[in-house]
N, C-alpha and C positions, 0 to 999 in steps of 0.2 A: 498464451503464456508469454509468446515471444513479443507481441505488443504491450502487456504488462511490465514485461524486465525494460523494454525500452522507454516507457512513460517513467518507472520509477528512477532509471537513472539519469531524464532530462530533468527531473525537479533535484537530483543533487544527494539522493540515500543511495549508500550502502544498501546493498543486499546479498545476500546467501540464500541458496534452493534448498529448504529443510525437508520437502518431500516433493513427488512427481509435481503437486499444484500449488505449495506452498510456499510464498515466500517470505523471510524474515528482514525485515527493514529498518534500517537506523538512519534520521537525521540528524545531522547536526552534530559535532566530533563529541564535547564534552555537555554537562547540565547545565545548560543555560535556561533562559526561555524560550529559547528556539531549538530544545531537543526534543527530538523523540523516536520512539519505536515501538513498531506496529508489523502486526503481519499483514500480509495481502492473499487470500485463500482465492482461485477461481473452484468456482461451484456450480453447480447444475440445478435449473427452479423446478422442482418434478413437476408441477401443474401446469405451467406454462411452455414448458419444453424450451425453454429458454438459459442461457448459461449467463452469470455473475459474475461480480467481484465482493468479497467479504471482506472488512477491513477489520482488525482487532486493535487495540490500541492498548498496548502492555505496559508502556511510562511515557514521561512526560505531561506535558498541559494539555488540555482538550483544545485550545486554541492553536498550536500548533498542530498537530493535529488535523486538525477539519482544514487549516489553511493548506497543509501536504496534500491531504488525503483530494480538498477541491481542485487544487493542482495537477492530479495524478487522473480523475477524472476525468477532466472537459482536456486532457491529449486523449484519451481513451473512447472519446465522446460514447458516454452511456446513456 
């Protein structure tokens, strides 16, 4: 979680800890086309025995978006 909270505030979101794995994330101050927010869940793959990142994307553009979300990634290297 704690390399999570650290990727998500070198790309530049806001975030808040909505629950023990959950986090709620805002780029970008006002609606532009470079806003958005999204959660970030860590989660557990039962079959694989492997643990996640889930991204939700609540508003904003899909291109904003995938551009955050690929950014928040490859620091995360998944």
């Amino acid at each position: 979680m704690a390399a999570l909270r650290q990727a998500t505030d070198s790309a530049s979101c806001r975030c808040r800890l909505l629950e023990p794995f959950l986090l709620s994330c805002t780029h970008a101050k006002s609606a532009s086309e470079h806003f958005c927010h999204f959660e970030a869940e860590v989660c557990r793959l039962q079959r694989l025995g492997l643990t996640g990142v889930l991204f939700r994307r609540l508003a904003g553009t899909s291109l904003a978006f995938r551009t955050v979300v690929t950014s928040i990634a490859s620091q995360l290297q998944l």
